[in-house]
C-alpha positions in Angstrom: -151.7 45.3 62.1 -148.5 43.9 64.3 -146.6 45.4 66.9 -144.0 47.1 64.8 -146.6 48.5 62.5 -147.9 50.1 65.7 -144.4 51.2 66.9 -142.8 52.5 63.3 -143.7 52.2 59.2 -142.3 48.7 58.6 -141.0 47.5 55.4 -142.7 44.2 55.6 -146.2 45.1 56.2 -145.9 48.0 53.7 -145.0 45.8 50.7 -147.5 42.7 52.0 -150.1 45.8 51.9 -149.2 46.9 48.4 -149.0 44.0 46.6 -151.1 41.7 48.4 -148.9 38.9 49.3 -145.0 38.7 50.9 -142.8 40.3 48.8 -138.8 39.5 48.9 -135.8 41.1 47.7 -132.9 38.9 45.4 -130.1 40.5 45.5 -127.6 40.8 42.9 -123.4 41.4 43.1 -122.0 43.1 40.6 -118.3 43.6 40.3 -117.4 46.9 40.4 -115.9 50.0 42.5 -117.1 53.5 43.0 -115.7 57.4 42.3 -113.9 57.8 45.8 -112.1 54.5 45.0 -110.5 55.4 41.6 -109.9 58.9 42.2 -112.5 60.4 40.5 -113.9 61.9 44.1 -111.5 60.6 46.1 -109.1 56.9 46.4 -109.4 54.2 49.4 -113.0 54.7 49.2 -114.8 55.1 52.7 -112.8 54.6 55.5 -115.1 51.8 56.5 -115.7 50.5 53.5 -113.7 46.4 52.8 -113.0 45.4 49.7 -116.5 43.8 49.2 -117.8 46.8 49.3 -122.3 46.0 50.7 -122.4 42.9 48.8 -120.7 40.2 51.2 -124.0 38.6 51.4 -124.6 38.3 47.8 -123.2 35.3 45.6 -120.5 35.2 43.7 -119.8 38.0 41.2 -119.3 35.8 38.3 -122.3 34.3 37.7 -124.5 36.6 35.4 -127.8 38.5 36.3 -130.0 35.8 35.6 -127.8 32.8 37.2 -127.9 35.1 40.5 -131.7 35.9 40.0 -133.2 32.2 39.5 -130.5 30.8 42.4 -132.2 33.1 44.7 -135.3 32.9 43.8 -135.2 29.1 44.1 -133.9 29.3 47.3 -136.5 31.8 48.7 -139.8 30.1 46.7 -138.9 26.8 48.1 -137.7 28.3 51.9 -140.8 30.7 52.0 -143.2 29.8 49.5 -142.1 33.0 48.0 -144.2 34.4 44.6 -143.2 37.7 44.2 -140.2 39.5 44.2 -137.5 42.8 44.2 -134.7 42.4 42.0 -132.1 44.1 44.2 -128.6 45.7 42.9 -126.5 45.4 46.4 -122.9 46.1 46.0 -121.1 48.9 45.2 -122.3 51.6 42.4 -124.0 50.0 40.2 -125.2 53.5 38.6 -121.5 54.0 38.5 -120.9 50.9 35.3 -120.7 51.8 32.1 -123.8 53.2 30.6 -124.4 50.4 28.5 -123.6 47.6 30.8 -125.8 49.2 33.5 -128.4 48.7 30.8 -127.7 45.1 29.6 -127.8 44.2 33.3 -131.3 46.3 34.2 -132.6 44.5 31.5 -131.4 40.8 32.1 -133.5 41.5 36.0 -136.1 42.8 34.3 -137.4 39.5 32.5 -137.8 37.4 35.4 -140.7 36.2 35.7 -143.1 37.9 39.4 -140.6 40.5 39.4 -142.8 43.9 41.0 -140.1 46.3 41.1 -136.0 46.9 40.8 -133.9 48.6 43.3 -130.7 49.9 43.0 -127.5 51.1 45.3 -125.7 53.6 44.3 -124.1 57.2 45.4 -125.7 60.7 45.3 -123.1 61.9 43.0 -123.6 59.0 40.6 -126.8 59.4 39.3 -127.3 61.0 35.7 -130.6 62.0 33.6 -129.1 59.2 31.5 -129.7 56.5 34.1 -132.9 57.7 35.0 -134.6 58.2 31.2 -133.4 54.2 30.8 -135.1 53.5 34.3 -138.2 55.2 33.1 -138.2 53.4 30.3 -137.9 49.8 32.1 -140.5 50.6 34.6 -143.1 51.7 31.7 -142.3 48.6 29.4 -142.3 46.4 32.2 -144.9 47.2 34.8 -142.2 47.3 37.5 -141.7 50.0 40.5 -138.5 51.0 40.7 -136.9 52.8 43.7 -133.0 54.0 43.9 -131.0 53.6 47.6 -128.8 56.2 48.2 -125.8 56.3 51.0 -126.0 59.2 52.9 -125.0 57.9 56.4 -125.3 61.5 58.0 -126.6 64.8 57.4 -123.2 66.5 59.1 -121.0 67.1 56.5 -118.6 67.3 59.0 -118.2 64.0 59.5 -118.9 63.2 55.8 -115.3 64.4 55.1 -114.2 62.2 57.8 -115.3 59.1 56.6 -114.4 60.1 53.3 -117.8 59.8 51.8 -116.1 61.6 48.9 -119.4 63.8 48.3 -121.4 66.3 50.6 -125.0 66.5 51.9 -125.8 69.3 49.2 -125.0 65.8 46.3 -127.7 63.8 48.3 -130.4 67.0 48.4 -129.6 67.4 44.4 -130.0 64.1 43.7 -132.9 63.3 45.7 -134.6 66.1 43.9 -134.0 64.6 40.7 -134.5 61.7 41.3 -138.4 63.2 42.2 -138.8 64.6 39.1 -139.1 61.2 37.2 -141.4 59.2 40.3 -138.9 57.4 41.5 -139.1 55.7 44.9 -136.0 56.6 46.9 -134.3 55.1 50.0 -132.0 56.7 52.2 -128.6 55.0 54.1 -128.1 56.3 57.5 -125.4 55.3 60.2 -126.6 56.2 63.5 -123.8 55.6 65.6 -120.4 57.2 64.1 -118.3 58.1 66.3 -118.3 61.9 65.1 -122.4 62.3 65.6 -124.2 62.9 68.7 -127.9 63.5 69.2 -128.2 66.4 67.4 -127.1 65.2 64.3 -129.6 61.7 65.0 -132.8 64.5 64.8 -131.6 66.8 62.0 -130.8 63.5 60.0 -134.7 62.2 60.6 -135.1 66.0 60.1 -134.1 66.5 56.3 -135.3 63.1 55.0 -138.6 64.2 56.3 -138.3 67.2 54.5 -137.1 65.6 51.3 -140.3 63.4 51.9 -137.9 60.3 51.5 -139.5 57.1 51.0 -137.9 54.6 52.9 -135.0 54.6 55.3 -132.3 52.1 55.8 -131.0 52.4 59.4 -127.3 50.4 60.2 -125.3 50.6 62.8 -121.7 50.8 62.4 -119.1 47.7 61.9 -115.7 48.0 61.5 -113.4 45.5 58.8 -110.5 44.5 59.4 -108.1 46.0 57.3 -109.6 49.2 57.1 -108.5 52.5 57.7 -111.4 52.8 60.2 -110.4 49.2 61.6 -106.4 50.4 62.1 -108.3 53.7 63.9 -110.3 51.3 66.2 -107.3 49.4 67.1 -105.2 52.6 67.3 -107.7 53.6 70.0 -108.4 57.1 68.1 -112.5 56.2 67.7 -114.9 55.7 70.5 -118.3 54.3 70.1 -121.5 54.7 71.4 -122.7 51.4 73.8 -125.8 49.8 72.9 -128.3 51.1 75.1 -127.1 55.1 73.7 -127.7 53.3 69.9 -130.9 52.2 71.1 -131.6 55.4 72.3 -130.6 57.2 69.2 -132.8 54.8 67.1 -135.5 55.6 68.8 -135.1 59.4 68.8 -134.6 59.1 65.2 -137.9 57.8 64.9 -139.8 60.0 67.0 -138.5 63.0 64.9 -139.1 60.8 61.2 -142.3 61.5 59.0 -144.8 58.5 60.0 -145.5 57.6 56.5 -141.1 56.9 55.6 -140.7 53.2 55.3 -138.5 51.9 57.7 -137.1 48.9 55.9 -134.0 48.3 58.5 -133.3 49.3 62.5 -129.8 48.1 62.3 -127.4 46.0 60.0 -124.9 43.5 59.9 -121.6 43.1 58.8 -119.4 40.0 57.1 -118.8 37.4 59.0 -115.3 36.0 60.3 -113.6 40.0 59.2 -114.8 42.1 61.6 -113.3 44.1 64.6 -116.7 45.1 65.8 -120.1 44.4 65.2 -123.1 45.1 66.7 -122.0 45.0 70.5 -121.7 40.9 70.1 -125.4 40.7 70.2 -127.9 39.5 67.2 -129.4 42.1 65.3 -133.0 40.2 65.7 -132.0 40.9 69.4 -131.6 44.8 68.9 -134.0 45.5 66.9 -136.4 43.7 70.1 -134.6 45.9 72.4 -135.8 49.1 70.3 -139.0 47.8 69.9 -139.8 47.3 73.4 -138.0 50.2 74.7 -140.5 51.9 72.5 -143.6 49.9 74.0 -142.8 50.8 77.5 -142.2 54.8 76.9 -145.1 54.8 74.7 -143.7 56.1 71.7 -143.7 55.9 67.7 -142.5 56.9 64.3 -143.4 61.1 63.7 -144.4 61.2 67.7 -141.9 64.8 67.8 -142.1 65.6 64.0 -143.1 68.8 63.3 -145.3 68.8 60.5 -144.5 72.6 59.3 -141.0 70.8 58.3 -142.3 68.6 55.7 -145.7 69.1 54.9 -146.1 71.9 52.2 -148.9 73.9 51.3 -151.0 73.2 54.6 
């Protein structure tokens, strides 16, 4: 067991503890868009979403499935020794193609060879019995786990309508409990320092995933694009963020009040290089997340420290 283990659930260890060996994730871009783009939920998409939408570390979108899959794997089998693997649908929607080229695509991942699972990106409000028969399906043909990432970014569906999520917290319960109903592993999004949250909002978010019983947890902090409507807010001076020691602090809160056995597969992201306004307080994320980590060494604290076990344990 390593210190994080000690400290908070970490991604790593868990999958190195469930299938036996180092297990890494090969992302995929897909072009595409999303409902609050095209006007289905909304248009512009959210306000600090670019143009790239998550995928800006993925390779290009015109290379098929299977070109992106073997590129990557090459690269991480011959950087890492790497012999298992997470095919890993990054950008955008993907749940939000067309039905039939979601399935063409599901199944081009699905035949590489020491793949252990699929995951997928997508919205609450873009996930249909449809999607998850065909997911059923894979995972039973092929042997392979299959968990779904949803963006939630907060619980406050205050500031959902300000960041023009285009879907409410009520979309991410529904789906979540859907999404349950066919074993599904399911990861939650969450942005813990937008501008419109304080500390209340950091517990009740660590709060309802608990609830939820959420699997594994994604935790970025905010950047800003340029050429965004949140980046012409920033240099408009009508947002103010939190400094690093409060997102520290928030992390860190959000911990103590999360289930111990959520995954933590991220403390804090990062955001394209060479377009950015603001990023991560000019300092590495590898640097933050040893900031939280120590910070939570010296005040003797962990993951599900202040999580009240009435809130998410049922039937005890």
């Amino acid at each position: 067991m390593n210190d994080s283990q000690t400290l908070y659930n970490n991604y790593a260890d868990y999958l190195q503890q469930k299938y036996g060996e180092k297990v890494y994730k090969l992302p995929i871009n897909l072009a595409g868009t999303c409902p609050n783009r095209d006007g289905v939920a909304g248009t512009g998409g959210c306000i600090f979403c670019d143009e790239e939408g998550s995928g800006f570390e993925g390779l290009p979108t015109y290379l098929s499935v299977k070109e992106q899959l073997n590129t990557n794997k090459e690269f991480f089998t011959k950087r890492f020794k790497a012999h298992k693997f997470i095919a890993y649908f990054q950008a955008f929607t993907n749940t939000y193609l067309p039905l039939e080229s979601f399935k063409e695509n599901i199944w081009a991942a699905s035949e590489l060879e020491d793949l252990v699972g699929i995951s997928i990106s997508t919205r609450p409000d873009c996930v249909s019995e449809d999607h998850l028969l065909f997911l059923k399906e894979v995972a039973e043909k092929k042997q392979l786990d299959v968990s779904i990432e949803l963006g939630l970014q907060t619980v406050n569906y205050h500031t959902l309508k300000k960041i023009n999520r285009g879907h409410t917290l009520a979309e991410f319960i529904e789906s979540v409990l859907r999404i349950k109903k066919y074993g599904f592993e399911i990861c939650a999004h969450i942005i813990l320092n937008l501008p419109w949250d304080n500390e209340t909002d950091v517990i009740e978010n660590a709060k309802i995933l608990s609830v939820l019983e959420i699997d594994y947890v994604k935790l970025h902090s905010l950047y800003i694009v340029k050429d965004t409507v949140l980046g012409q807010m920033y240099k408009n001076g009508e947002v103010d963020l939190i400094g690093l020691d409060e997102y520290v602090d928030r992390v860190i809160i959000f911990l103590e009040n999360l289930r111990p056995e959520t995954v933590i597969q991220r403390l804090v992201g990062k955001g394209p290089q060479g377009n950015l306004l603001f990023c991560n307080w000019d300092t590495s994320w590898w640097r933050i997340k040893n900031i939280i980590e120590e910070k939570m060494k010296g005040l003797s604290t962990y993951q599900g420290k202040s999580a009240k076990r009435s809130y998410y344990y049922y039937g005890e």
